[in-house]
C-alpha positions in Angstrom: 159.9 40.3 26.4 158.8 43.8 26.9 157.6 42.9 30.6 161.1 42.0 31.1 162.9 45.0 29.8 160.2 47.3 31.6 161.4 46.1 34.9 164.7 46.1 34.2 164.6 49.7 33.3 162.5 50.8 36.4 164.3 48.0 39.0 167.8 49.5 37.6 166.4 53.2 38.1 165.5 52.5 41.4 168.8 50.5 42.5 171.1 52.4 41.3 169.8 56.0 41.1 167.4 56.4 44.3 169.1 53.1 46.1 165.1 51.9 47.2 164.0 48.2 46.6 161.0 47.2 45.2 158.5 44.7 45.2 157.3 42.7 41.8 153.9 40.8 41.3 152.8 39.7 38.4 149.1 38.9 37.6 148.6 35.2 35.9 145.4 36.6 34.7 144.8 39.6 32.7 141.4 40.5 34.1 141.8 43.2 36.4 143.1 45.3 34.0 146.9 45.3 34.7 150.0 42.9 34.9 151.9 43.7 37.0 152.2 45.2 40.5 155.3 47.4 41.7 155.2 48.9 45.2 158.0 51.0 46.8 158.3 52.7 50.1 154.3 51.6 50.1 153.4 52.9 47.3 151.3 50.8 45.3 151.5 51.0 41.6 149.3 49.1 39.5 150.6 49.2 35.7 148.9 47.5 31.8 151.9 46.9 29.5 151.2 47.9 26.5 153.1 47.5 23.3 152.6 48.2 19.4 154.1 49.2 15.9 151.1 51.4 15.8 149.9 53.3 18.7 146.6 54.3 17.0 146.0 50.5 17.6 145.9 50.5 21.4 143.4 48.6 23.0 143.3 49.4 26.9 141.5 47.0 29.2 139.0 49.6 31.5 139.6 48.4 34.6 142.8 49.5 35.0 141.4 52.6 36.2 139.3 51.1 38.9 143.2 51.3 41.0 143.8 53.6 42.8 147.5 54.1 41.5 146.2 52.3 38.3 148.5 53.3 34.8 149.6 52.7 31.2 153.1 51.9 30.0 153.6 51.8 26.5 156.4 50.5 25.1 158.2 50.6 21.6 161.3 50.2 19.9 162.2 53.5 17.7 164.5 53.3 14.7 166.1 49.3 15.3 164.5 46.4 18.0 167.4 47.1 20.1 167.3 47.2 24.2 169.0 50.9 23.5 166.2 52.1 21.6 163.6 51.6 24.0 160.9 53.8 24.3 158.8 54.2 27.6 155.4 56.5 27.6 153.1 56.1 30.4 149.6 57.4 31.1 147.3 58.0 34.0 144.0 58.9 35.1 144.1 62.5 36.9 142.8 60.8 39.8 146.3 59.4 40.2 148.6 60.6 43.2 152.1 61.6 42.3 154.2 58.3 42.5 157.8 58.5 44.1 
């Protein structure tokens, strides 16, 4: 579920607010260290989906940052479980160029 409301927010950001397109992959296997795959005007972003009640409890799979473009997106609900109260933080290594 939050997979699909991630990319709804981003694909609806894109769309509407920068009018760009963007290509989707999704990974069948989590052992690369991310799930899916967004790339826009050739840029390449590799993104783990993350979510939990407790972000103390995070538990990030390393090889995300073997990518180049490789991040974190965690995602949580504040105050109800409503799409409105979606939270989005995302993290990434220094090593990471500025995305558009």
């Amino acid at each position: 579920m939050f997979q699909h409301l991630f990319l709804s927010e981003v694909l609806k950001e894109l769309w509407f607010h920068h009018e760009r397109a963007a290509s989707v992959l999704h990974a069948e296997v989590d052992d690369a260290g991310y799930d899916v795959i967004i790339e826009v005007d050739n840029c390449i972003r590799h993104i783990q989906l993350k979510s939990s009640v407790d972000r103390r409890d995070l538990r990030i799979n390393y090889r995300i940052t073997t990518q180049a473009r490789g991040c974190v997106v965690f995602m949580h609900f504040e105050d109800t479980g409503t799409p409105q109260n979606l939270k989005i933080t995302y993290y990434c290594s220094r090593e990471v160029p500025p995305s558009p």
